[in-house]
Residue, then its C-alpha position, 0 to 999 in steps of 0.5 A: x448410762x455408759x458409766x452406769x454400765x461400767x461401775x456394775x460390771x466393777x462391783x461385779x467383779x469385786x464380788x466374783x473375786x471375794x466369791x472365789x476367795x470365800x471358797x478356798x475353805x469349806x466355812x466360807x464356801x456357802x458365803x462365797x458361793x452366794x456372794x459370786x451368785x450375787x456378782x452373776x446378777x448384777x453383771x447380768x443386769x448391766x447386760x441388759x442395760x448395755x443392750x437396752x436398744x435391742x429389739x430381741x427383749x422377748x427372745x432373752x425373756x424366754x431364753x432366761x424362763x426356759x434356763x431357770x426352768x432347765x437349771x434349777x430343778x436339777x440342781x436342787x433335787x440331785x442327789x450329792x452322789x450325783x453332784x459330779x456328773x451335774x458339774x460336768x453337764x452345766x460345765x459342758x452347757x458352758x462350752x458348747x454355749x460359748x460355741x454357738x456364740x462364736x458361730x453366731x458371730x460368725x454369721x451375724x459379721x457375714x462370714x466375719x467381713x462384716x467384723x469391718x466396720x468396727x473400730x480397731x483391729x479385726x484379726x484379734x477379734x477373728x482370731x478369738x472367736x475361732x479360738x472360743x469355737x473349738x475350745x468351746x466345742x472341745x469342751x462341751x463334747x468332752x464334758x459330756x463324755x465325762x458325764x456319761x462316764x461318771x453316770x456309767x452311762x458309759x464305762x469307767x474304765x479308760x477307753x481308747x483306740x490303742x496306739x492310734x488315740x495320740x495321733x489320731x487327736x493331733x490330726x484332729x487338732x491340726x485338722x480343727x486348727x487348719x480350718x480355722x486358719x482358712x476361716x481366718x484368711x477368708x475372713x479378710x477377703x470374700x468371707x468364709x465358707x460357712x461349711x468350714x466353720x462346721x468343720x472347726x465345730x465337728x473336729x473340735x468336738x470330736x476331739x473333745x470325745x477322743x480326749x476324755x475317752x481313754x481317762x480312766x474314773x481315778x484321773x476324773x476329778x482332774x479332767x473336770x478341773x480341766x474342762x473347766x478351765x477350758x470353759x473359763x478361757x474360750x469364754x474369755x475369747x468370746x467376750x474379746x469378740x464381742x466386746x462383753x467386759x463381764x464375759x472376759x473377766x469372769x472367763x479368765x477368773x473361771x479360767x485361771x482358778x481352774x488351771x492352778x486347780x488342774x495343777x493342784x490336783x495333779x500335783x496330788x497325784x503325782x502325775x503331769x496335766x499331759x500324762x493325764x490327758x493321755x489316758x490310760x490311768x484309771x481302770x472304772x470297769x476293773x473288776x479286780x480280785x473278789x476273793x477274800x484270798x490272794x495267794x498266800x495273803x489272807x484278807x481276814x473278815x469282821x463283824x460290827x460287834x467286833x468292830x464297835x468293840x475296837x472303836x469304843x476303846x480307842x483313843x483317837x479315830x480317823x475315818x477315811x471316806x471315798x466314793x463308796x461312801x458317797x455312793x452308800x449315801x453314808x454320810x449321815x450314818x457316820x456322824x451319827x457313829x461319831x456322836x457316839x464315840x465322841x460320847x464316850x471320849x474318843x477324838x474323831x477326824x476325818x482325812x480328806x485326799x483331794x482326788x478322792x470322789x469324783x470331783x474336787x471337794x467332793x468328800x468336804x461337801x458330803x460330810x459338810x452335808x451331815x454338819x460335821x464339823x469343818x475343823x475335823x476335816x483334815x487333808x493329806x499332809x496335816x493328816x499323815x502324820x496322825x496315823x501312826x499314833x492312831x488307834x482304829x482308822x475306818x476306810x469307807x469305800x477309799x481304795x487308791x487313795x490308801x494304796x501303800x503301793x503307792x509308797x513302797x511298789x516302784x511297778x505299781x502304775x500309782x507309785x509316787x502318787x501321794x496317799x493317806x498313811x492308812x497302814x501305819x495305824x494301829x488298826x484298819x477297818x475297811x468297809x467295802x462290798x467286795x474285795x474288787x479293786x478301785x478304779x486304778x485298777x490294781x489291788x490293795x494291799x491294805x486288805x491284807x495287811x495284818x493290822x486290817x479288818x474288812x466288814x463287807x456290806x453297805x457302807x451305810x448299814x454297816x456303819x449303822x450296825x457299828x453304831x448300834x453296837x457301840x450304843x449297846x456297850 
């Protein structure tokens, strides 16, 4: 039965890694997706079958039953623009999940004495479980955090305790640590003191809130990178505990995609994985500038029919979606615009920077959504060369991802962060509410440029007015 056992958990993992390879391009990604699902269940069924002796079917029937009930409602009727937040509560039920299994090891092993009578060495085992404790606890409280950020349950903008947030998250860390080093040494002798396992959980996961406080909203598609990662490792250190191949290799997949993920991302904005984690980029609640005025720059201000006009006659258009799009839930309205131009000859593509959203890929799966087509979708630097030999590029609810700033501002707090050369068009037509500021919080200087046009209103009805006048041409 053994063999039985070990011979799925290989076609499992087989199917993780082709799952994971199917989603580094949006055409494969629904494949993948289902074929990693399909990993899940076979390593779930050989589970089951390695614990056939057990006397607990009934407490794993209903604790599937009330998952599924939990988790698939959810999951199917979330909107997309809340598809962020969904990835970072299931990711925080990871974390805090595999920390309750390391606490339930902990008082099933008598405080990790009875870790004893296993065959090989105990301490990696103790050491692994402590180390699934608070990076699992850290992550279910920092994933939660992010949630309640990104569902402005809690405020955007980076929120810290000044010049103590440093210090006050290496006592927290040290703290955690230490009492997992005297779990440790009590666990080779009488047994830890439950009380000191609690301590591990409460610092751990305090310091997961500390963490992700002070991170502003334009640093979140990289914080849930991270705290996805973290999920992936601490369960990895739990299978070592208790001895689950399937929990250890698909933790490390989970974990070692999520950390080149994490680089990738910060790479994108020119900033290292530490300064992030230090907070203080990102502004969510900055309310900017709401002025069509700043000084001697003028932000001039157009119709849809103007618009249309511009767009009907050009060559080659680049649209440029972010997070107010998603917001606007615009998507459909755009290719529905596309359609149109596309009718009359116009080359349509979109430009997709990786931190734009709230998620990675967030952008590809809502355009994906409205069957645009996935080879139009370009990213940054197969794009950036277009703009300069395009005619009108429409900006929809992107603001520090198009920044110049970014290029030309050495003061500015996103200066070096790789940007989409929106400026470097013939014309720009921004759709956008107001003239506030994204969630760097720091003004455009896009807005007013001499080439750029703001159309203010719902990015959706906007661009349904666009496309009715395009139609009427």
């Amino acid at each position: 039965m053994d063999i039985l056992v070990y011979a799925l958990y290989i076609v499992a993992f087989a199917m993780f890694i082709i799952g994971l390879s199917g989603l580094t391009a949006p055409r494969s990604a629904v494949r993948g997706n289902k074929i990693a699902a399909a990993g899940m269940a076979i390593a779930f069924v050989a589970t089951l079958i390695h614990i056939r002796e057990t006397s607990s079917w009934l407490i794993i029937i209903a604790a599937l039953v009330v998952g599924v009930i939990i988790g698939i409602p959810p999951a199917r009727k979330v909107k997309m623009t809340a598809v962020p937040q969904l990835v970072a509560l299931f990711n925080g039920v990871g974390g805090g999940t595999v920390a309750l299994i390391a606490w339930g090891e902990f008082i099933e092993s008598d405080g990790f004495t009875g870790l004893r009578v296993a065959s090989g060495p105990v301490l990696p085992l103790v050491i692994a479980s402590l180390f699934a404790a608070i990076i699992g606890s850290l992550s279910f409280w920092g994933s939660i955090v992010a949630f309640m950020k990104l569902q402005q349950i809690l405020p955007g903008r980076p929120l810290s305790v000044g010049r103590l947030q440093q210090p006050l998250n290496a006592i927290l860390f040290l703290g955690s640590v230490g009492a997992a080093a005297i779990v440790g040494i009590d666990s080779a002798s009488t047994g830890a003191d439950p009380v000191w396992f609690g301590t591990i959980l409460v610092l751990a996961g305090i310091l997961g809130v500390m963490t992700v406080l002070p991170i502003g909203g334009a640093d979140m598609p990289v914080v849930i990178s991270l705290l996805n990662a973290l999920t992936g490792l601490s369960a990895a250190a739990a299978g070592l505990a208790l001895n689950n191949i399937a929990m250890i290799v698909a933790g490390m997949i989970v974990g070692a995609s999520g950390t080149i993920l994490t680089n990738l991302m910060a790479k994108a904005m020119n900033r290292s994985i530490l300064s992030i984690v230090a907070g203080g980029f990102g502004g969510g609640g900055a309310t900017g500038v709401d002025s069509t005025n700043n000084g001697d720059q003028v932000a001039k201000s157009t119709s849809a029919a103007d618009a249309a006009i511009k767009l009907a006659y050009a060559n080659q258009v680049i649209v440029v979606p972010g997070y107010g799009l998603a917001v606007a839930q615009a998507q459909h309205a755009v290719k529905d615009m596309a359609k149109v131009l596309e009718a009359r000859g116009v080359e349509v593509k979109y430009a997709i920077h990786p931190v734009a959203g709230r998620m990675p890929g967030h952008m590809n799966v809502l355009l994906a959504e409205a069957d645009v087509s996935y080879d139009a979708m370009k990213e940054t630097d197969d794009i950036n060369g277009e703009f300069a030999r395009t005619d009108v590029t429409i900006v929809i609810g992107a603001n520090d991802v198009t920044n110049p700033a970014a290029r030309t501002d050495p003061n500015s707090p996103i200066f070096g962060m790789p940007v989409l050369n929106v400026d470097q068009s013939r014309a720009v037509i921004v759709l956008k509410r107001s003239m506030s500021s994204g969630f760097a919080g720091i003004e455009n200087p896009l807005f007013f440029g001499v080439n750029t046009t703001m159309l203010f209103g719902d990015a959706k009805k906007s661009v349904a007015q666009v496309t009715e006048e395009l139609k009427a041409l």
